[in-house]
SERO-244168 format. One line per 2 residues: number of its first residue (from 1); their letters; for each residue y negated, z, x negated of N, C-alpha, C. Coordinates in Angstrom, 3 decimals, m for minus. Layout:
N
NUM> a> Y Z X Y Z X Y Z X; ... .
END
This chain:
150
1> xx> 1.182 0.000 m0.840 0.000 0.000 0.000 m1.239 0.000 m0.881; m1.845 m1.370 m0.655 m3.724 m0.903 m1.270 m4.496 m0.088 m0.377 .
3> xx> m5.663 0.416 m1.066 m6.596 0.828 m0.528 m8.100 0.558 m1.092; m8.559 m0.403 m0.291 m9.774 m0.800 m0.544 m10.908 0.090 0.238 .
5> xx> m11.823 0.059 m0.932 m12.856 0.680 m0.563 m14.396 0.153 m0.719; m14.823 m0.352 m0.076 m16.806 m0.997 0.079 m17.193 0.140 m0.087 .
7> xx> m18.141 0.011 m1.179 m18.572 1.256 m1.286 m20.349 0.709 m1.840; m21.708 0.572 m0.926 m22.654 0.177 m1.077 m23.628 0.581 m2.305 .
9> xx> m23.465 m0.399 m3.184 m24.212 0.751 m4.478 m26.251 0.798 m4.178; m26.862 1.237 m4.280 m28.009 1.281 m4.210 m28.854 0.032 m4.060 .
11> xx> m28.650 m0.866 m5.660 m29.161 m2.180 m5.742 m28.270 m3.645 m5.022; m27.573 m2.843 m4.182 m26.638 m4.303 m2.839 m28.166 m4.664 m2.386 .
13> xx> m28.000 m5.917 m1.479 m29.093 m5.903 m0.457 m28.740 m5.563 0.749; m29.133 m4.996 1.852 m28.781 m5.434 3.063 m29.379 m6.047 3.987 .
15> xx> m29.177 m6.843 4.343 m29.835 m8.074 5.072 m30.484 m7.772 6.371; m31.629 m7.907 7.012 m31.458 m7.787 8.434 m31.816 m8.948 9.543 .
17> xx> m31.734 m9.805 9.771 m31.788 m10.999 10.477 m33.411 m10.569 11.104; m33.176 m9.621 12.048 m35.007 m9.186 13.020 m35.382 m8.290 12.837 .
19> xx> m36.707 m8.319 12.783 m37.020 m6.969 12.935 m36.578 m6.072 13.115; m36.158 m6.251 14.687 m35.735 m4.905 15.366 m34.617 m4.491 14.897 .
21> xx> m34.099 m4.916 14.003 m32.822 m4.714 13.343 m32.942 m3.466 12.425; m34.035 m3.957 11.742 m34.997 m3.026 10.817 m35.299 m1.803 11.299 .
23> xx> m36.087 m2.253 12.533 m36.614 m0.803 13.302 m35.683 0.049 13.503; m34.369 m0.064 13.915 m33.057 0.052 14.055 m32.718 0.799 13.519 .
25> xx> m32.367 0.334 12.313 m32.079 1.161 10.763 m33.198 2.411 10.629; m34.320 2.092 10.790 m35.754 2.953 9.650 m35.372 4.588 10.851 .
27> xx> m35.108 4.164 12.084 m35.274 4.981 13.636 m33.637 5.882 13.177; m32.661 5.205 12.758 m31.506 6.236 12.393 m31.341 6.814 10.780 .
29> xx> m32.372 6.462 10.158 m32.475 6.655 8.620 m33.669 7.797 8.360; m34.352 8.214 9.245 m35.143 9.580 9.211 m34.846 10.587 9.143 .
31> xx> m34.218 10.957 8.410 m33.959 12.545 8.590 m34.806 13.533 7.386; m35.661 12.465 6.593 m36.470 12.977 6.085 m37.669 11.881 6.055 .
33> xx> m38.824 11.913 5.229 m39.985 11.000 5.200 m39.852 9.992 5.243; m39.561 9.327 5.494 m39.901 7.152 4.752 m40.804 6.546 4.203 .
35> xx> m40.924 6.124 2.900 m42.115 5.260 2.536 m41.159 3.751 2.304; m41.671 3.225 3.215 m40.708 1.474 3.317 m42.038 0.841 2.739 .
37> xx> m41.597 0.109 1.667 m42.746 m1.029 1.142 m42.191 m2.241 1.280; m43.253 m3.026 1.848 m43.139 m4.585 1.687 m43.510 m5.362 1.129 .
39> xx> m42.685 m6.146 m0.077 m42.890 m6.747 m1.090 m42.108 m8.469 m1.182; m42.299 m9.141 m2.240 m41.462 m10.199 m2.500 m41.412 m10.569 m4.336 .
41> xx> m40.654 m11.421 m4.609 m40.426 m11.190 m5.989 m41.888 m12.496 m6.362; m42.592 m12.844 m5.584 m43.537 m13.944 m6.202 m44.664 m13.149 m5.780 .
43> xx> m44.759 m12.307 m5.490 m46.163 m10.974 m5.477 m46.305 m10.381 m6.510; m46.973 m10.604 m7.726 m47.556 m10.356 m8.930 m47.585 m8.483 m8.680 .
45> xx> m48.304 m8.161 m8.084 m49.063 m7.081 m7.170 m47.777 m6.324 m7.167; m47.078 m6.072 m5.984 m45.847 m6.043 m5.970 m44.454 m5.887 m6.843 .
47> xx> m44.550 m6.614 m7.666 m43.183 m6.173 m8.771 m43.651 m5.618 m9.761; m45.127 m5.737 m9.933 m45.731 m4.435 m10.722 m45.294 m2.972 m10.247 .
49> xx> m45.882 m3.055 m9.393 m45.546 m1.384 m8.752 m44.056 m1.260 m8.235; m42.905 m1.931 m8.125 m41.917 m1.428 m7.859 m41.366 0.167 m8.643 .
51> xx> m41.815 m0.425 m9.691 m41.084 0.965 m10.860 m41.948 1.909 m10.234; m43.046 2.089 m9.585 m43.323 3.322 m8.865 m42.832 3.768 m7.912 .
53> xx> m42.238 2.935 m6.948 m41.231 3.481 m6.118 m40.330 3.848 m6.275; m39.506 2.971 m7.283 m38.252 3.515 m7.822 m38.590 5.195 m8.591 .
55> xx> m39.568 5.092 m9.375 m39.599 6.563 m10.041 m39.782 7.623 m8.627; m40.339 7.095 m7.864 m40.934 8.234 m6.340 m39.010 8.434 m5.915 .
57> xx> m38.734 7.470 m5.944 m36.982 7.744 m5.087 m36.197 8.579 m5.828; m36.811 8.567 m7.214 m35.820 9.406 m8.370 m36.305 10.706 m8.428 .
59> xx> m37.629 10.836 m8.374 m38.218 12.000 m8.582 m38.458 12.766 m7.375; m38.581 12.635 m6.290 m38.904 13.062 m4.911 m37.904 13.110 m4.213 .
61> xx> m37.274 14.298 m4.032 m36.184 14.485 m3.080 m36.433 14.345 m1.424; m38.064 14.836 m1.809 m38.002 15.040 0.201 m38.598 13.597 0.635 .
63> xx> m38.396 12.775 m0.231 m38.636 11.349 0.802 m37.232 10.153 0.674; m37.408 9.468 1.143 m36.361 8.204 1.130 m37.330 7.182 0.972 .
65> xx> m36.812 5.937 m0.440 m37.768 5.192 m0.503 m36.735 3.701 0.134; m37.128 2.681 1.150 m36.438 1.280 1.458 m37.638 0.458 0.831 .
67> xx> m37.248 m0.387 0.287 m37.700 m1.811 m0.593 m37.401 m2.561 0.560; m38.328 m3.092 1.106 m38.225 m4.418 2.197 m38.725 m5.729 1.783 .
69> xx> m37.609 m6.286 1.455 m38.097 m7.851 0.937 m38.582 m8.789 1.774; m39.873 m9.602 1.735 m40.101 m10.491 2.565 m39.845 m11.742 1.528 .
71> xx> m39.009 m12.399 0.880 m39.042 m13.670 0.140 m38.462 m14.166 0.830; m38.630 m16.032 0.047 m38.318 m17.155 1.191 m36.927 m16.674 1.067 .
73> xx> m36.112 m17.043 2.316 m34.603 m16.995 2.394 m33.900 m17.950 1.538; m34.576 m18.937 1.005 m34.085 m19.910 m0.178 m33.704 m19.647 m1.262 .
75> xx> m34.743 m18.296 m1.814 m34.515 m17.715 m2.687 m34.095 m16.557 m2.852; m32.911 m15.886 m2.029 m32.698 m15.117 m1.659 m31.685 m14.734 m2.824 .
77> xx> m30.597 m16.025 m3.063 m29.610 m15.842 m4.201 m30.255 m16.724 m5.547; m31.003 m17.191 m5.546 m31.708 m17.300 m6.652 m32.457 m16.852 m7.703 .
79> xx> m33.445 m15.790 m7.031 m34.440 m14.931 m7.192 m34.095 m13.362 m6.833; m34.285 m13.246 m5.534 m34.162 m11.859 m5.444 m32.551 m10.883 m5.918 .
81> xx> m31.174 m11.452 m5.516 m30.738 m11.123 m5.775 m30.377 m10.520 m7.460; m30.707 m11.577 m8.414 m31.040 m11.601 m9.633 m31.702 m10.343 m10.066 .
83> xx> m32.899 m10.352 m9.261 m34.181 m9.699 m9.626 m33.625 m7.930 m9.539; m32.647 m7.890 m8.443 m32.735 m6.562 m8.114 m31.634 m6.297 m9.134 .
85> xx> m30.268 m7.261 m9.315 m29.454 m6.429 m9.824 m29.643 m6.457 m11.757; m30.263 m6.925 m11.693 m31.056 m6.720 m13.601 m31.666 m5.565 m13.840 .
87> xx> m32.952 m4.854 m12.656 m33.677 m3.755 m12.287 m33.184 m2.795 m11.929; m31.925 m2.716 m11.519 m30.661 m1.715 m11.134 m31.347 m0.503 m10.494 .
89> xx> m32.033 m1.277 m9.537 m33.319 m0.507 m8.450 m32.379 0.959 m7.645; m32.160 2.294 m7.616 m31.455 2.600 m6.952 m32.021 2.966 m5.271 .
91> xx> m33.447 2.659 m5.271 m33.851 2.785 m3.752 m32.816 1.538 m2.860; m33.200 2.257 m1.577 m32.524 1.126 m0.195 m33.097 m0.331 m0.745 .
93> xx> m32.516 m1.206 m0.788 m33.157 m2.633 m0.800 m32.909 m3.301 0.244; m33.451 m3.830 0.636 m33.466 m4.538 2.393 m33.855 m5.993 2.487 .
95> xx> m33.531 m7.372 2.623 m34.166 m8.127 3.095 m34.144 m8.449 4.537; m35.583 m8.610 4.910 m36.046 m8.816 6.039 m36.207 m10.501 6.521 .
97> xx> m35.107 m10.885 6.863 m35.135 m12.300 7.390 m36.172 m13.110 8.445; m36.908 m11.959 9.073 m37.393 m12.527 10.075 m38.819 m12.720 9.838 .
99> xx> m38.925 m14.247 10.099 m39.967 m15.148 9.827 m41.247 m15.169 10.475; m40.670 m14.322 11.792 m41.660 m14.577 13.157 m42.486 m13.433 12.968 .
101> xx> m43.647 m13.512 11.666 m44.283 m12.371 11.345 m45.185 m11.998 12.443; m45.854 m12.815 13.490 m47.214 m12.710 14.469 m46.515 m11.726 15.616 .
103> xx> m45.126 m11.636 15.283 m44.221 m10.549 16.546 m43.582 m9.472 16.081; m43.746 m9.258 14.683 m43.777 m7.865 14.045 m44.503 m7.156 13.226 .
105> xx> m45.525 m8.031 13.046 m46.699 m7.296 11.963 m47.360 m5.890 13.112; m47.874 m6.235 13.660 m48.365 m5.406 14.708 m47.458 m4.428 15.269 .
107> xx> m46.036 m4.467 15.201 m45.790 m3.125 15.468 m45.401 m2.461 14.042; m45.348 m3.244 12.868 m45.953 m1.826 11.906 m47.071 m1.189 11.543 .
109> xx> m48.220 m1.897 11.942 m49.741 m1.921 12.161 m50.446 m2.779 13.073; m51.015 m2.773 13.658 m52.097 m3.586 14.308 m52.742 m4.210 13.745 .
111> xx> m53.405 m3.623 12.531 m54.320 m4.163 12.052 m54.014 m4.991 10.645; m52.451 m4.993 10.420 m51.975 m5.827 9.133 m52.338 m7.704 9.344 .
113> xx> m52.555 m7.511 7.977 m53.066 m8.916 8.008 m51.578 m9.849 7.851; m50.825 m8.789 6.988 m49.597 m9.638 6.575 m49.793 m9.781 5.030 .
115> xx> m50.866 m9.636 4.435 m50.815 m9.471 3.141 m49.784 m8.317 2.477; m49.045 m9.060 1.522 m48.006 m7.675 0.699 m48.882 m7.535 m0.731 .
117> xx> m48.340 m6.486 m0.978 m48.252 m5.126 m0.964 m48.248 m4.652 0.268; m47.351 m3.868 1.004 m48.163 m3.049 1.739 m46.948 m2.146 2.233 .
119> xx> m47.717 m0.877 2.420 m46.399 0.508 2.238 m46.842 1.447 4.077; m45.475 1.302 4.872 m45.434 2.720 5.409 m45.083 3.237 5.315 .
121> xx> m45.206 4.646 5.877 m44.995 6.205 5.406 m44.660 6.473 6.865; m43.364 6.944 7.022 m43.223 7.735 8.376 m42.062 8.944 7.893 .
123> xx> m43.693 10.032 8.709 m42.701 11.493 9.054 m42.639 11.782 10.390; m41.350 12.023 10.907 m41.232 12.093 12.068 m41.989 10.824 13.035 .
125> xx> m43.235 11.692 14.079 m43.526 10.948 14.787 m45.117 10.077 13.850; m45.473 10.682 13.017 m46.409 10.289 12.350 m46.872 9.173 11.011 .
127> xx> m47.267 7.913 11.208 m47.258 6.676 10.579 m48.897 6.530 9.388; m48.116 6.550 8.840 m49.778 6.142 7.931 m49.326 4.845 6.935 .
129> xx> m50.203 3.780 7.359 m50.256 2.068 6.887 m50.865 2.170 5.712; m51.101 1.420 4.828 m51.822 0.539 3.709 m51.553 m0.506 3.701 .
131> xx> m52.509 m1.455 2.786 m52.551 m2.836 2.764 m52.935 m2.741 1.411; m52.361 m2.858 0.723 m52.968 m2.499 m1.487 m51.359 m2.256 m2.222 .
133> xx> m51.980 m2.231 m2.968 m51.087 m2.112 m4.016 m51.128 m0.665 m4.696; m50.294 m0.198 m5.654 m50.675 1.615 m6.411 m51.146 0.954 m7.278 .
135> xx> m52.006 1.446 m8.172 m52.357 1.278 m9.590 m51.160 2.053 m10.344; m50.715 3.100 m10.135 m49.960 4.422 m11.056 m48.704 5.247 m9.895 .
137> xx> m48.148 5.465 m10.612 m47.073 6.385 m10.235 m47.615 7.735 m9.566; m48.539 7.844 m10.490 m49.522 8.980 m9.906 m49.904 8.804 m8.687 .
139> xx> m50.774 7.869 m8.616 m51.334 7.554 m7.290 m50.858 7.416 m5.797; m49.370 6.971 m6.172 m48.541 6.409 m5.376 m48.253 7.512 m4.730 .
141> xx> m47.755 8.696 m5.270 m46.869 10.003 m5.351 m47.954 10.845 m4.811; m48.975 10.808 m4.772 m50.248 11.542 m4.480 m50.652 11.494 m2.737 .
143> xx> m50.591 9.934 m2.589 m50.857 9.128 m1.556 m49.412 9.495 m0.505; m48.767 9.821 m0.985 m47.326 10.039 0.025 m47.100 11.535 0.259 .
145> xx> m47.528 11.947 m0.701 m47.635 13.759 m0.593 m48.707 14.106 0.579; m49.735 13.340 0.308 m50.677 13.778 1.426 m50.230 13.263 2.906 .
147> xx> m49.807 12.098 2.965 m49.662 11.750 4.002 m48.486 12.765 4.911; m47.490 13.012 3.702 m46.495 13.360 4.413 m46.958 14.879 5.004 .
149> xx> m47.733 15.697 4.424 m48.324 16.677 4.353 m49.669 16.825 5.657; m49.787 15.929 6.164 m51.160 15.562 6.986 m50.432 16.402 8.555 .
END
């Protein structure tokens, strides 16, 4: 008899076709803070500051950090996959398949333009948006302490 075992290492992706798929996940994945950032591997901005999230997921117990990829789906095994398992990222990595940004930007903000960088923070019932990038690890870690703390 074998016994196989899937066993999801950190830097897998997991895919989510919609949004609400997402929402899905983020709504049964709270049991502590969330800072979900949305990024892609051709955002200059963006793969700069990853290593700040990753250090926030290593160093910060009381949050959970998800990496939400918005890259083209073309480059999904070209690029991103590459990208993550070289970076041996151990936050959630997520790609977000769904294209139909004008029917989900607004329910992570209203007021998102859709420009990435851009990070939420949810504790419990309470959401705090950005649209920027961190300069520092510092900053990043500062900016999530307060929020989570608000």
């Amino acid at each position: 008899t074998f016994l196989f075992f899937y066993n999801v290492k950190a830097q897998d992706l997991v895919t989510f076709k919609t949004y609400d798929e997402l929402a899905t996940y983020i709504k049964e994945n709270n049991s502590k803070p969330l800072v979900v950032n949305f990024w892609a591997t051709w955002c200059a901005p963006c793969v700069k500051e990853l290593p700040y999230f990753e250090k926030l997921n290593q160093e910060n117990a009381n949050v959970k950090v998800i990496l939400v990829s918005l890259d083209f789906e073309k480059q999904v095994e070209s690029k991103l996959k590459p990208f993550l398992k070289k970076k041996k990222y151990t936050s959630t990595s997520i790609y977000l398949a769904d294209k139909d940004y004008n029917s989900w930007l607004p329910k992570i903000d209203k007021n998102w333009s859709g420009s990435i960088p851009a990070t939420l923070i949810i504790n419990q019932d309470k959401k705090v948006f950005v649209e920027h990038d961190f300069s520092s690890f510092e900053e990043l870690n500062t900016f999530v302490n307060q929020s989570i703390t608000k």
